[in-house]
Structure formats: structure tokens, C-alpha cells
C-alpha positions in Angstrom: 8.9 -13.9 16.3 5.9 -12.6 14.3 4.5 -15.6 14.2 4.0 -16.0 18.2 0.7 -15.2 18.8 1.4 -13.3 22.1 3.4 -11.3 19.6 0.2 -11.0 17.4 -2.1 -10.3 20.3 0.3 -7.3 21.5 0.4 -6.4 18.2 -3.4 -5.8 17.8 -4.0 -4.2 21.4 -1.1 -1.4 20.4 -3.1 -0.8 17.0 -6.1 -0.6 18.7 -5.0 2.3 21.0 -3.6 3.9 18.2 -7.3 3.9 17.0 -8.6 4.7 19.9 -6.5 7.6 20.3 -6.8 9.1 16.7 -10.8 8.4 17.4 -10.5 10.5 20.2 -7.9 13.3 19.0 -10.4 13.2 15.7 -13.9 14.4 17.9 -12.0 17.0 19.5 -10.4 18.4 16.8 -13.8 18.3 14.9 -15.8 20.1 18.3 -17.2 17.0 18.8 -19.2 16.0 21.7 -16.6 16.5 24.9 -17.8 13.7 26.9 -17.2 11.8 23.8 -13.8 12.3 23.6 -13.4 12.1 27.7 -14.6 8.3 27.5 -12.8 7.9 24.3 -9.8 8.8 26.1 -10.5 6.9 29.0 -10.9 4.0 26.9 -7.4 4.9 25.4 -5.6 4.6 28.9 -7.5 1.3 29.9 -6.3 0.0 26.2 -2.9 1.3 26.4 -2.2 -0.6 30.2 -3.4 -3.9 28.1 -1.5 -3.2 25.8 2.0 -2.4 28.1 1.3 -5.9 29.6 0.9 -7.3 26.8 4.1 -6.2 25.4 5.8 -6.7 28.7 4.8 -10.5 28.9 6.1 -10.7 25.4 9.6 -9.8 26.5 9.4 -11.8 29.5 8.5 -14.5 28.0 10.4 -14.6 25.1 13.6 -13.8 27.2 12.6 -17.1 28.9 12.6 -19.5 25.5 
């Protein structure tokens, strides 16, 4: 299982919108730039629906094999 690389993709894409997130969550907390943090989270929710795919085709697919 860890070793499927759809696995290993969805893997990356859900640590990556944890980054994203913290990123964003960070500049606010700090009074950083606001429109920062607005396309940080926007990045976050375009990250986070790869990311649910991802994962989704995962289950799909490994339901399948």
C-alpha cells in the first residue's frame, strides 16, 4: 500500500495543504499582509480538492485490485 504511487502522490498533495494551511494560519497570526493570507487560503482550498480526489481515486481504485 505505501508503496503505490497514487498512494504516494495523495500522500504529498495532503502534506502540501497542510503547508499551505499552516503558511496561511502563520501570516495571519503574525499581522501579515491580509491579501497574503486570502490567496494563501485560496491556494489551500484549490490544494485540498486535489487532494480529496486524489485520495478518493486511491480508494476507488484500490477497492478495484
Amino acid at each position: 500500500m505505501a508503496s503505490d504511487p497514487l498512494f504516494i502522490v495523495a500522500a504529498i498533495a495532503v502534506l502540501g495543504v497542510a503547508a499551505i494551511l499552516l503558511a496561511g494560519i502563520g501570516n495571519f497570526g503574525l499581522g501579515g499582509d491580509p491579501k497574503r493570507s486570502n490567496k494563501l487560503m485560496r491556494w489551500r482550498i484549490i490544494g485540498q480538492f486535489a487532494a480529496v480526489l486524489l485520495v478518493l481515486l486511491f480508494v476507488f481504485v484500490g477497492s478495484r485490485g
